[in-house]
N, C-alpha and C positions, 0 to 999 in steps of 0.2 A: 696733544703734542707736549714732549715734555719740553725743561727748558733750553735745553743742549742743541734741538732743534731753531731756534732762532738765534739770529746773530745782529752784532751790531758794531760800529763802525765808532771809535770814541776821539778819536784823532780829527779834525775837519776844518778846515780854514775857508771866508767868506769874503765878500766883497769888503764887510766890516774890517778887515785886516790886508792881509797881501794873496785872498785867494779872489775867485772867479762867480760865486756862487751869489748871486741875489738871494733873498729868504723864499723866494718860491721856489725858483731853478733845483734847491738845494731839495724842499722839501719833496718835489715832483724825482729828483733823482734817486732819493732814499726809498721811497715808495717803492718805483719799481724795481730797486733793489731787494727788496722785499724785507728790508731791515726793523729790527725790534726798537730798535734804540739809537741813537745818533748822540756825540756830545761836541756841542760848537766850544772850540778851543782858538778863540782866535788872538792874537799878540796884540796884548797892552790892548784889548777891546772888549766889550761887552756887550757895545749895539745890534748886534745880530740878532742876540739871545730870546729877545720877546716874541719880536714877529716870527721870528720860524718855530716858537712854542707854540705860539696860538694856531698857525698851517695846519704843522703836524697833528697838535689835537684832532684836528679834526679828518685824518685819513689812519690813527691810532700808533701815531709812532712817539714813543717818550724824548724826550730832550733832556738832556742832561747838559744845567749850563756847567760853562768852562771857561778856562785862560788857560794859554801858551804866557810863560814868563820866562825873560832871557838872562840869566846868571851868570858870573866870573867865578871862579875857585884856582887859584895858579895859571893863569894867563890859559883859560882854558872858560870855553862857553858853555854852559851847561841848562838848557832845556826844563823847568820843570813844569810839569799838569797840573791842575788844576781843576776837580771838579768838584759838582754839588754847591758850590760858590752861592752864596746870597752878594750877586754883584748889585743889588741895591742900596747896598750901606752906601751912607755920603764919603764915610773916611776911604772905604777901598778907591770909590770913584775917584777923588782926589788923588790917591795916590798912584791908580794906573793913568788920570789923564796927563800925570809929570811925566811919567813915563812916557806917552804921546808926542806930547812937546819934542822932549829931548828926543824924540824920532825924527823931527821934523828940521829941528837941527841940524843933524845928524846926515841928512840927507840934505842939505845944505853945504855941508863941508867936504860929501862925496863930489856936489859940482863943481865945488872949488878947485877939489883934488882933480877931477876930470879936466879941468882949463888949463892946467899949469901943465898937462902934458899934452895940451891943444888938441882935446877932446870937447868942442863946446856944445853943453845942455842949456837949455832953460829950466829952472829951478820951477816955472810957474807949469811949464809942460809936465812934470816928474808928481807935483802935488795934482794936476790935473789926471792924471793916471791914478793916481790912488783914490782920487775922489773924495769921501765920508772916511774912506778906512785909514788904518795906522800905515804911515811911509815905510816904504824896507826897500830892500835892495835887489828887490824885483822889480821893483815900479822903476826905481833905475835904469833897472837891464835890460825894458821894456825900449826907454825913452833913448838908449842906445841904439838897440835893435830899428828902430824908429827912424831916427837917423841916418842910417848902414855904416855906422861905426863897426858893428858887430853882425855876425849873421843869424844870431840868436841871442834869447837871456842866456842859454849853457857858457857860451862863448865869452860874454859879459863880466859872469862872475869869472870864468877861470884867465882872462884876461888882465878884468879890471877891477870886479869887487870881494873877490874871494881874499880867503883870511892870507893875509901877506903879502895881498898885490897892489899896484900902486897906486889905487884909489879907495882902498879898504880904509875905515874909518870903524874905530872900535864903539859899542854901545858905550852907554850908561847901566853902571848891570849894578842890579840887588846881590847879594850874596847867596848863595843857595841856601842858609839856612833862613835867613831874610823873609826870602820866598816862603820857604815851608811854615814859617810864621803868619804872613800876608793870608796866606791861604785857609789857614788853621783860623784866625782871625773871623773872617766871615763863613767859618762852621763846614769848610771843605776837606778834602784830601788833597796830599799832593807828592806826585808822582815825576818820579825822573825819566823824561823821555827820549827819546831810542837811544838808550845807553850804547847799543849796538854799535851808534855810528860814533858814539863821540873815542869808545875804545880807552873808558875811566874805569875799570869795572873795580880797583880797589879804591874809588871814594864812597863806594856806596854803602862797607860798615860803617862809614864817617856820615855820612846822611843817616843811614838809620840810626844814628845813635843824636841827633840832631831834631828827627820828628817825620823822616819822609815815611809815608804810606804805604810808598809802590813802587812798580816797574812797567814801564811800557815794555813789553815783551814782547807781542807781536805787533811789526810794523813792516811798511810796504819796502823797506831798504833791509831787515833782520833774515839771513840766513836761518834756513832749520836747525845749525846747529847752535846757532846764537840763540833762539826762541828754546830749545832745548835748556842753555844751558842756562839762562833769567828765569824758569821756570824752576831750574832745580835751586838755583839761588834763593827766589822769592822764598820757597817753600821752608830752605834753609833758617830763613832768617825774620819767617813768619811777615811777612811784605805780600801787599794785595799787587794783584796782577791787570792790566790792561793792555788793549790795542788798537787801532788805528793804521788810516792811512796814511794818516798826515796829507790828507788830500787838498789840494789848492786848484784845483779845475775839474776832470770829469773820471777820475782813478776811484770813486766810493769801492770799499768790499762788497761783493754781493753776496746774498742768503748762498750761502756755501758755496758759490759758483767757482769762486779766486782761489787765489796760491796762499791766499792770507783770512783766518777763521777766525774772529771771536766769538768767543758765546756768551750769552747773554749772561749766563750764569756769574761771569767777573763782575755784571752789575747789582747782581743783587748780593754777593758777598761786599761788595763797596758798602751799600744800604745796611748791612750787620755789622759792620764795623763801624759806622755812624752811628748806628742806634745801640752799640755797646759804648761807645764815647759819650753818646747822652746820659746813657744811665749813670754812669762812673760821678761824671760830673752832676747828676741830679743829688 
């Protein structure tokens, strides 16, 4: 088979952050998606990363680690990837466990915000929701839904947590170029993801003139003609391409089955552009 034939899923959230997926759940869903490659991209987290490399070895599916990191550029949130990541450096660690923190916070001020329009959470319920992984504004939406504040998370955010509404609380954001430093740091790529939804498409001669790598191109929210047109861009602008689900519960892409294809091939062009960055620098 060549390589075009396998496919793989690079976008993936865990239990370790705001998704659903224990490191088995995760590794047993990929499987029988019948996927080459997986890359855990989870926000301001890393914990995932081990145990579902060691799984996967062993039913032959590669892992590619990852971070989802959350940016500001003009009052505008901007998404970047992260992969190939040696998140065992002490200094990265340190620097995404602030990030952590200030989630934790963060979602502290969401319940504050929630009381003052006599919406009452428990702060200990919301972190109990999340468990091990990084607080967001899911475990929120959750702890709403919970409640019947809400008849859903959908409901949650476009109510209460969504950008502009009256318990939205902004991050603590790196800069995007910050980012593509952080990342470049511990010997990664890093890619600006689903450009599609954020609807910036002219920041990204400004990131690439800054260090970004890539383009989430296909993603589970990206029109065909959006994936068309990051395609002709990347090419334009000589920018590596990836995709994902951005999956947070049971959405994986399957071995060509879906609406949404990667091929494996975007990972081993990642892997030459690594090993052309080694040499440069050797």
């Amino acid at each position: 088979m060549t390589s075009q034939q396998y496919f793989v899923d690079l976008h993936i959230h865990t239990a370790a952050s705001d998704g659903i997926f224990t490191p088995q759940e995760l590794v047993k869903q990929a499987s029988l998606k019948g996927l080459k490659a997986i890359a855990i991209t989870d926000h301001d987290a890393w914990d995932a990363i081990e145990p579902i490399s060691s799984l996967a070895f062993k039913v032959g599916i590669e892992v590619i680690p990852g971070i989802e990191l959350s940016t500001n550029i003009e009052g505008t949130e901007i998404h970047i990837l992260g992969y190939f990541i040696d998140y065992t450096q002490s200094q990265f660690q340190e620097r995404v466990l602030h990030f952590k923190n200030a989630r934790i916070e963060r979602a502290h001020r969401m319940v504050e915000k929630l009381a003052e329009l006599g919406v009452r959470l428990e702060i200990a319920r919301v972190l109990e929701i999340a468990g091990s992984g990084s607080v967001g504004r899911p475990h929120v939406a959750r702890a709403l839904a919970e409640e019947g504040y809400v008849g859903g998370t959908d409901e949650a955010f476009t109510r209460y947590l969504g950008n502009g509404c009256p318990a939205y609380v902004p991050k603590n954001f790196l800069t995007p170029r910050e980012s593509f430093d952080l990342v470049h740091s511990v010997g990664g790529l890093a890619f600006f993801a689903h450009p599609g939804i954020e609807n910036r498409d002219g920041l990204i001669d400004r990131f690439a003139s800054q260090g970004l790598d890539g383009l989430e191109v296909w993603h589970s929210k990206h029109s065909n003609s959006q994936v068309k047109n990051y395609l002709d861009i990347a090419r334009q602008k000589n920018l590596l391409v990836c995709g994902g689900s951005d999956c947070h519960s049971d959405n994986l892409m399957n071995n060509g089955g879906g609406s949404v294809k990667v091929p494996y091939s975007v990972v081993q062009e990642m892997k030459r552009r690594l090993a052309n960055k080694k040499e440069k620098q050797a």
